[in-house]
N, C-alpha and C positions, 0 to 999 in steps of 0.2 A: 873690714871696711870696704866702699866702694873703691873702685879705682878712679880717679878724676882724670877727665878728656885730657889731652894735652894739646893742644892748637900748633902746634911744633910740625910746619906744613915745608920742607924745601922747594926751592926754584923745580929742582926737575923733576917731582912729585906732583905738580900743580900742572908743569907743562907736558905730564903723560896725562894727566885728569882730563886737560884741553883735549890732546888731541882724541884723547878716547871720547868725548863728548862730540865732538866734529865731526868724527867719523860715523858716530851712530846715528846723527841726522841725515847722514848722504845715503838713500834708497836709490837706487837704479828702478826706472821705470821701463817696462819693457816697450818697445818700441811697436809694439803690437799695439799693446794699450794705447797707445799714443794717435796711432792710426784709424783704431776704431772711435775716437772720442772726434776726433776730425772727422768724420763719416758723419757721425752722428750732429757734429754742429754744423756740418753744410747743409742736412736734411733738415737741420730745425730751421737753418737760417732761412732754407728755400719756402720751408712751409709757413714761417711767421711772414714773411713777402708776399706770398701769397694769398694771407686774409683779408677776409675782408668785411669780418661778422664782427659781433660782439666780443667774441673771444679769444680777440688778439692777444690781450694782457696773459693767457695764459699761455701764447704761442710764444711770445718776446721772453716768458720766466724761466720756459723751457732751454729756449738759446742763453738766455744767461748763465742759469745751472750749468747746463754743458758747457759753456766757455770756462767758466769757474776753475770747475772740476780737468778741463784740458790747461789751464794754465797752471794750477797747482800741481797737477804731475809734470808737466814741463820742469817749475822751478826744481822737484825733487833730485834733475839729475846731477 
């Protein structure tokens, strides 16, 4: 016969689950990364300032990306 699950979960079974789930969300971003993505969103921000053509829309999508992407590795630390 199979063996049937047991749901038989203790307090501190659950709260080593926790914390092992918590911890594996927390990446360390290097700070390198960090800096080159700042480099990069001052150079879009200068350059979308800049236009003055048709193809701003895709100068402004570019600084958005990059902010994006610099604010979500922010949050990761």
């Amino acid at each position: 016969l199979l063996d049937e699950p047991t749901n038989d979960l203790d307090v501190e079974t659950l709260r080593a689950l926790e914390s092992a789930a918590s911890s594996a969300k927390k990446v360390n971003v290097s700070s390198d990364r960090l800096k080159s993505l700042e480099a990069a969103l001052e150079a879009a921000l200068e350059s979308a300032k800049a236009c003055t053509g048709e193809d701003c829309a895709v100068e402004w999508e570019a600084v958005e990306e990059i902010s994006a992407a610099k604010s979500k590795a922010e949050n990761r630390d």
